[in-house]
ROPAFI-522482 format. One line per field, with one value per residue: residue number from 0; residue in three letters; chain; y, x, z of N, C-alpha, C, O in turn. Coordinates in steps of 0.2 Angstrom, whole numbers. Layout:
ROPAFI-522482
n: c(NUM:...)
res: c(ALA:...)
chain: c(A:...)
nyy: c(Y:...)
nxx: c(X:...)
nzz: c(Z:...)
cayy: c(Y:...)
caxx: c(X:...)
cazz: c(Z:...)
cyy: c(Y:...)
cxx: c(X:...)
czz: c(Z:...)
oyy: c(Y:...)
oxx: c(X:...)
ozz: c(Z:...)
end
This chain:
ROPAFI-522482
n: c(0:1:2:3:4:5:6:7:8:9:10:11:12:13:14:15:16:17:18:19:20:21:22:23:24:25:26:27:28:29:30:31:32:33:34:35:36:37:38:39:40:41:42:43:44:45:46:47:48:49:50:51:52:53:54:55:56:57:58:59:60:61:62:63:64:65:66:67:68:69:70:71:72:73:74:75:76:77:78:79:80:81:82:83:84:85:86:87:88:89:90:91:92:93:94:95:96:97:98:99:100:101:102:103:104:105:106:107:108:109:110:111:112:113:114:115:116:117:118:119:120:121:122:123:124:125:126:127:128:129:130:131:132:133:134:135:136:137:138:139:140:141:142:143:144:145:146:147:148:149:150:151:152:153:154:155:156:157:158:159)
res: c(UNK:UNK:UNK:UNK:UNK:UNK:UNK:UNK:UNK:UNK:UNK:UNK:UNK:UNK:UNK:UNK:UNK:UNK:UNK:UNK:UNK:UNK:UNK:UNK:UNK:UNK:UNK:UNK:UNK:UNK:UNK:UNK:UNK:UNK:UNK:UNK:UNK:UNK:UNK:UNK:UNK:UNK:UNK:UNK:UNK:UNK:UNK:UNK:UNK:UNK:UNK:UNK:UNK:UNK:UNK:UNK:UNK:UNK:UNK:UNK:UNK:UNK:UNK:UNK:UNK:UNK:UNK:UNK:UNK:UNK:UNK:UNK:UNK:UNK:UNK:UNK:UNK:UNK:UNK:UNK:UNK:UNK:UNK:UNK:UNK:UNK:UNK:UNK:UNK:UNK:UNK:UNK:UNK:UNK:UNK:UNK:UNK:UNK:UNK:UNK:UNK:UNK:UNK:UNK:UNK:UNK:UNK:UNK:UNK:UNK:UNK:UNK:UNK:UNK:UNK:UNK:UNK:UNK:UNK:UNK:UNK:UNK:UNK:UNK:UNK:UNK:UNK:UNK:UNK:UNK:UNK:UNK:UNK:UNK:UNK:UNK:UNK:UNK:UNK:UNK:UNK:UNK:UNK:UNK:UNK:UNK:UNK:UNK:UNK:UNK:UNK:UNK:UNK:UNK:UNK:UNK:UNK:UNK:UNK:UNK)
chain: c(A:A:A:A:A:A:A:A:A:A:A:A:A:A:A:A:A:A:A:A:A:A:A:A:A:A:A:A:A:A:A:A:A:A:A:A:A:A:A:A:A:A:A:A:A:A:A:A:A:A:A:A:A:A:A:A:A:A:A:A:A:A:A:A:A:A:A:A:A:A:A:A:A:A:A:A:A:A:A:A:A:A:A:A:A:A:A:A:A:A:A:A:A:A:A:A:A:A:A:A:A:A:A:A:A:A:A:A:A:A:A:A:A:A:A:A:A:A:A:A:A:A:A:A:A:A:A:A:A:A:A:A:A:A:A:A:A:A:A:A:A:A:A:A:A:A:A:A:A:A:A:A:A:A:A:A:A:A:A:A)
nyy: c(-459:-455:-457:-448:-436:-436:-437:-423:-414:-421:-414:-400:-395:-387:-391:-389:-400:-406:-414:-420:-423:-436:-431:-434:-426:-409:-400:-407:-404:-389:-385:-381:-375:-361:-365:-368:-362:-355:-360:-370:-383:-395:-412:-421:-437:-442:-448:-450:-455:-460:-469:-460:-455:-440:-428:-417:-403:-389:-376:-377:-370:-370:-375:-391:-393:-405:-405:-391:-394:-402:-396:-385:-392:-400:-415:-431:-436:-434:-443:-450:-457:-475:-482:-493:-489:-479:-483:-492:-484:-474:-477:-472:-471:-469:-451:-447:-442:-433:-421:-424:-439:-441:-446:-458:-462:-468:-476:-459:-458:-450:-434:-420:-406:-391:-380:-360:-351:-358:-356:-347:-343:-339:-349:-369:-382:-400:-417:-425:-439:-446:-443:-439:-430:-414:-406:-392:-380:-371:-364:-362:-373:-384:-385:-388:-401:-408:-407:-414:-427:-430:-423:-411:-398:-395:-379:-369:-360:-367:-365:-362)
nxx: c(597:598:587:578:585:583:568:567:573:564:552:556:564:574:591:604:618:627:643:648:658:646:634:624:617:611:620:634:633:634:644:646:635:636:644:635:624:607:591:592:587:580:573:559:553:539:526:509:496:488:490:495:506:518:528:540:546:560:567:585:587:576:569:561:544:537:527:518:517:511:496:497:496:485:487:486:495:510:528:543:545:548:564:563:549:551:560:554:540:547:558:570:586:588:595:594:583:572:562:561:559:546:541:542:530:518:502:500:503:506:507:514:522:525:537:530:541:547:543:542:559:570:579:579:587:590:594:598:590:603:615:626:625:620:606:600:585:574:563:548:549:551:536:531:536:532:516:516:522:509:507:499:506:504:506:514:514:528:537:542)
nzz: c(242:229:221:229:226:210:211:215:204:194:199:195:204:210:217:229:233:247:252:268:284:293:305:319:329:333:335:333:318:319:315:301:296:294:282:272:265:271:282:292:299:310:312:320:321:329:338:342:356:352:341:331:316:316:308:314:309:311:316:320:329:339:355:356:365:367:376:374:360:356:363:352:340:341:344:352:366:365:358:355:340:339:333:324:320:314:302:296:290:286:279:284:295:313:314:303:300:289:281:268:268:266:254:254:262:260:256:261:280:287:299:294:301:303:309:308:305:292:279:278:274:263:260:265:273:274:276:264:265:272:284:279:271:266:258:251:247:241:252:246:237:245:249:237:237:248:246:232:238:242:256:264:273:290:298:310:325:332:344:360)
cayy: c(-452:-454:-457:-442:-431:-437:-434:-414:-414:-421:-410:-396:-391:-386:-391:-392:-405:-406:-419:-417:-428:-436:-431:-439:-421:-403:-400:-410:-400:-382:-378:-384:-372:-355:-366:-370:-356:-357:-360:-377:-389:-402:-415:-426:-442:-441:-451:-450:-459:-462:-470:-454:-450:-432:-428:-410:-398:-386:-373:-381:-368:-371:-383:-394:-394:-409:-402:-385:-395:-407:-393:-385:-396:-404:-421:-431:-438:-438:-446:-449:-462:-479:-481:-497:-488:-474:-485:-496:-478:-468:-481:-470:-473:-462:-449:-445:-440:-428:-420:-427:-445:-443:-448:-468:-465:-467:-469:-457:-459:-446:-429:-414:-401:-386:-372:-356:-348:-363:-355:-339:-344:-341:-358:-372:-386:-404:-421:-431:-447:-450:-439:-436:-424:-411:-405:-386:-381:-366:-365:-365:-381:-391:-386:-391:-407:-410:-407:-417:-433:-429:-422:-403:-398:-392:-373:-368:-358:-373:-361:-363)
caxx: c(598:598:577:577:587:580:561:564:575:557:548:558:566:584:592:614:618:634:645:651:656:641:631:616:613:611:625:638:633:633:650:643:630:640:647:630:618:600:590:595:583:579:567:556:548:532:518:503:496:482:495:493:513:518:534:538:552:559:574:590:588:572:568:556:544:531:520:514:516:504:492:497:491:478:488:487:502:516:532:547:543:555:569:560:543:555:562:546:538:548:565:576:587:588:600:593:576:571:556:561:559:538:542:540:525:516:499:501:500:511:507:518:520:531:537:531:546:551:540:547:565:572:582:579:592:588:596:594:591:609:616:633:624:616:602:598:581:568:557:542:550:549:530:530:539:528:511:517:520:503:506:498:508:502:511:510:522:533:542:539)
cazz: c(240:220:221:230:219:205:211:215:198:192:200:193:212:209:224:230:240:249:257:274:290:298:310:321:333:329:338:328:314:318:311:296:296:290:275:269:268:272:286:295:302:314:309:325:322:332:338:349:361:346:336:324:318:317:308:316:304:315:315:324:338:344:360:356:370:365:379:372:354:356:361:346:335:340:344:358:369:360:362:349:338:342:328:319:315:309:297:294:290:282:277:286:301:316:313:296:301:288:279:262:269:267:249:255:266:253:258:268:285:294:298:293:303:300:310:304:300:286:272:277:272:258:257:270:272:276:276:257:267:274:288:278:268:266:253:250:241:243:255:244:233:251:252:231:235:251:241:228:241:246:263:265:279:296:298:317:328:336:348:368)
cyy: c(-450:-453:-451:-436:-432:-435:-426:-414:-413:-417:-404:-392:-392:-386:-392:-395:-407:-411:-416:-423:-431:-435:-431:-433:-414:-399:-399:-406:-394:-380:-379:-376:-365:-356:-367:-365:-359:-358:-367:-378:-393:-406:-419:-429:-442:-445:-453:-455:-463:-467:-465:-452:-443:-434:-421:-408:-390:-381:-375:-374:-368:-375:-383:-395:-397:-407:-398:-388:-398:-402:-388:-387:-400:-413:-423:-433:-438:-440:-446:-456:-468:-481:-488:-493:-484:-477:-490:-492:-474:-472:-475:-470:-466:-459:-443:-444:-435:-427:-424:-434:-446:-446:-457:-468:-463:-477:-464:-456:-453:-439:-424:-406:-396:-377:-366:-349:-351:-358:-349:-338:-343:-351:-360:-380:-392:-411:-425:-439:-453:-444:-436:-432:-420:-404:-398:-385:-374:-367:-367:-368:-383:-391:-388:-399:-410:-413:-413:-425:-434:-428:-412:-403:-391:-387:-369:-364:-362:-370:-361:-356)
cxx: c(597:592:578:578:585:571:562:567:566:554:549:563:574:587:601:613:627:635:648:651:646:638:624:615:617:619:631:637:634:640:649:639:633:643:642:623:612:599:587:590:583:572:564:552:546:528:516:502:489:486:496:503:513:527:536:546:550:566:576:590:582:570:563:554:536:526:516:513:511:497:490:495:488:480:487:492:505:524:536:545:549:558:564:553:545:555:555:542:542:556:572:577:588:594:599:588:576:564:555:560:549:538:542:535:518:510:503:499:504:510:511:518:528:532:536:535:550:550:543:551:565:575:579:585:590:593:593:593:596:609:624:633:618:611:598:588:579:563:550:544:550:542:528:532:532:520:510:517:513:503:506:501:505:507:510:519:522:537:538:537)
czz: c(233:219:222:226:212:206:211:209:193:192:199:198:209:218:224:235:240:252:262:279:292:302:313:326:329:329:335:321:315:315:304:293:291:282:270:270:267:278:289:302:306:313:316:322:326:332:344:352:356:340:330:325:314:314:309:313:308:315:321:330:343:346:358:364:369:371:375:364:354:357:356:340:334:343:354:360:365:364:356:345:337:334:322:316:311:302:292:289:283:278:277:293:305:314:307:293:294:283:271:261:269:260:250:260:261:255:263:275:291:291:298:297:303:302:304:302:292:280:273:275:264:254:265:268:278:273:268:260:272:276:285:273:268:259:255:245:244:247:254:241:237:252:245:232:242:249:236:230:242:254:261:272:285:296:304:320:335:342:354:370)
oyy: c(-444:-449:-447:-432:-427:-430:-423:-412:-408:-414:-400:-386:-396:-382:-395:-394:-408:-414:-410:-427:-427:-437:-429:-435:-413:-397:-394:-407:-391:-375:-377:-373:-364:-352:-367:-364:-364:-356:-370:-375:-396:-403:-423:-425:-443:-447:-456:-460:-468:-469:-467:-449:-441:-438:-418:-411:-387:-385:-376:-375:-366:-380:-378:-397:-394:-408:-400:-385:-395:-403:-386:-383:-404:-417:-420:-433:-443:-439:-442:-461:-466:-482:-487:-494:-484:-475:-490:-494:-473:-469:-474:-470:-461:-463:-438:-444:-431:-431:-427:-437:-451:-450:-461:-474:-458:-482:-466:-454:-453:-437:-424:-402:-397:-371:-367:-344:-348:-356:-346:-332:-345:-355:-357:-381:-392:-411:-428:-444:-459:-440:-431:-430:-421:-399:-398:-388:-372:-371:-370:-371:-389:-396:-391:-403:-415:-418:-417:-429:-440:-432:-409:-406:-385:-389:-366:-364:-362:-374:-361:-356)
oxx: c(595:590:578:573:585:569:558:563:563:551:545:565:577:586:604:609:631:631:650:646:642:641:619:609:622:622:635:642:634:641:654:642:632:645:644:619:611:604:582:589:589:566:569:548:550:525:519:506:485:483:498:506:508:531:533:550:545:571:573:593:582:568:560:558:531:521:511:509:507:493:484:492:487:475:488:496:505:526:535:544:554:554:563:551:544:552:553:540:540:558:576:572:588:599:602:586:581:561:550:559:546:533:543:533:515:513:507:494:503:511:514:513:534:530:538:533:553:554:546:552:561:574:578:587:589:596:587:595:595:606:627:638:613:614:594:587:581:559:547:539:549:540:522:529:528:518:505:513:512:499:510:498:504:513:505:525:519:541:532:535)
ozz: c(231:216:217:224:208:203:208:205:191:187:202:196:206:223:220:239:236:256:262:279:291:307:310:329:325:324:334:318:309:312:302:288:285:278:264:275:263:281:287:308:306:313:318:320:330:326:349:351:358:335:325:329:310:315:305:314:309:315:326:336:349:343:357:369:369:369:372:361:351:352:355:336:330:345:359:355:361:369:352:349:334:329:316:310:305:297:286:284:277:273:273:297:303:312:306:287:294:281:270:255:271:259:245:262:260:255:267:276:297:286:304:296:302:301:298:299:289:277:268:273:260:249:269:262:284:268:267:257:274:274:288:270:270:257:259:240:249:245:257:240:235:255:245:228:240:251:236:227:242:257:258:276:285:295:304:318:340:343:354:376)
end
């Protein structure tokens, strides 16, 4: 989480990041939600049946429905990706999925995709790496920090 905070520091992104219990579903967090403004996310690790992964960023109220998504962007089969490539990938555990973790896939091999209401938020809110907190920024400083990994993220309407 300190790498992390130190790279958007870096790259000039003012971010608050807050402690709070853990939690591994949306769920478990929603009372969370009104104490921490912004617009709260769910991140999917993804990958086809091409071995191509997908990391999909997504507001916490909408079903993922990897049918209609897959025809969305282009991907073939998809499926969730099993917890070691996760880690292998991105060197985080499930639970703690999040966009800010593209910062170790480095090359890049995992495609970004990003409902498109993210960039429309003012803030978005995402896990710094660990699930017992949670990391606020601008919506354009996630497509600044994103760029910056070198992932241009795919921008589609994710909603079924």
């Amino acid at each position: 989480m300190d790498e992390l905070l130190q790279y958007l520091k870096d790259l000039g992104i003012n971010q608050q990041t807050i402690n709070h219990p853990a939690f591994f579903t949306v769920e478990e967090g929603l009372q969370w939600h009104d104490r921490i403004p912004g617009l709260h996310c769910k991140t999917l690790f993804l990958k086809d049946k091409k071995d191509k992964l997908w990391l999909v960023v997504i507001p916490f109220h909408i079903r993922a429905d990897l049918n209609r998504l897959e025809k969305k962007i282009g991907s073939a089969r998809l499926s969730f990706g099993k917890p070691e490539l996760l880690e292998s990938t991105l060197r985080v555990k499930p639970g703690s999925v999040t966009p800010f973790a593209v910062m170790h896939d480095n090359p890049p091999k995992v495609q970004v995709v990003l409902d498109q209401s993210i960039p429309k938020a003012d803030l978005v809110c995402y896990h710094p790496m660990r699930n017992d907190y949670t990391t606020t920024i601008a919506a354009n400083d996630l497509l600044k920090f994103l760029r910056a990994t070198g992932h241009e993220p795919m921008i589609v309407d994710c909603a079924a």
